[in-house]
C-alpha positions as CSV (number, residue, x, y, z in Angstrom):
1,X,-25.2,-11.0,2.0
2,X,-28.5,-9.0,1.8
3,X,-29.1,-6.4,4.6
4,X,-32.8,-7.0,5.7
5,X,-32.4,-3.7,8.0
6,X,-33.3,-0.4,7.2
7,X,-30.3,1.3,8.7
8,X,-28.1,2.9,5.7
9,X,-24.6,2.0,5.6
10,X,-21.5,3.5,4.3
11,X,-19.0,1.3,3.4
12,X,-15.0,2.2,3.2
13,X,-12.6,0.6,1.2
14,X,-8.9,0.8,2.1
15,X,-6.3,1.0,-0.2
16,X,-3.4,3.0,1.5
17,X,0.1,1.7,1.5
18,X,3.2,1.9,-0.7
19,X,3.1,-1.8,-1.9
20,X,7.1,-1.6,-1.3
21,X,7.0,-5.6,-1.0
22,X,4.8,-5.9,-4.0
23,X,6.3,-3.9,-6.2
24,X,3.2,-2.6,-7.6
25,X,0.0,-1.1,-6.6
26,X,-2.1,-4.0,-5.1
27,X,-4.9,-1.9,-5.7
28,X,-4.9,-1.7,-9.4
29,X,-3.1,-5.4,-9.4
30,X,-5.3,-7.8,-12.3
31,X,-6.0,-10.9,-10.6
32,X,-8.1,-13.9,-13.2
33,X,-10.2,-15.0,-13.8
34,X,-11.8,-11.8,-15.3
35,X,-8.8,-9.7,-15.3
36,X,-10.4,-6.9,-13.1
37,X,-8.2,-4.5,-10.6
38,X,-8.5,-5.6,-6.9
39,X,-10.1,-3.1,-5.9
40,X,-12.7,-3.3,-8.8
41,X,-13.3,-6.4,-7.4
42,X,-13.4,-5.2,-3.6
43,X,-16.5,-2.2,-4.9
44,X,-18.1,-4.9,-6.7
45,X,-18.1,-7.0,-3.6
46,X,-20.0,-4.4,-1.4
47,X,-22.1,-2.7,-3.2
48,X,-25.1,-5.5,-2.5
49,X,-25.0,-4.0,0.8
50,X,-24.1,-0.5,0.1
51,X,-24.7,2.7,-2.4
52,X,-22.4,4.7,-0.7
53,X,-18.8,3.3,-1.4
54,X,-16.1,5.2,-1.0
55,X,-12.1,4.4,-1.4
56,X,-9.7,5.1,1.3
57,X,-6.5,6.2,-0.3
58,X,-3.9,9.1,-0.6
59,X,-5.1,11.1,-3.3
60,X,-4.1,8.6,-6.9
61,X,-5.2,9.8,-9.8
62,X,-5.2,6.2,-11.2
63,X,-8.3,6.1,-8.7
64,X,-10.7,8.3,-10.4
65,X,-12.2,5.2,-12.6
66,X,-13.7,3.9,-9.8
């Protein structure tokens, strides 16, 4: 999806939780085919419509690659 108008937007990405049923974090969870982290996946997704990205999160140190 291509925004056509000239409004900026921010875009937040939220990766709260403690992934108690999981068992993991879903955020840095590898899903195929390319064996990225979700929420890899999730920034990669947005940024066609956004430069400003930011993760929603309690503070993870795991987090700071992204």
């Amino acid at each position: 999806m291509i925004r056509t108008s000239q409004q900026p937007i921010s875009v937040a990405i939220l990766a709260g939780g403690q992934s108690k049923r999981m068992g993991a974090d879903k955020a840095l969870l590898r899903l195929p085919p390319d064996d990225k982290p979700l929420l890899q996946i999730a920034i990669e997704a947005v940024r066609p419509i956004s430069d400003d990205v930011f993760v929603v999160s309690r503070p993870r140190p795991e987090y700071g690659r992204f």
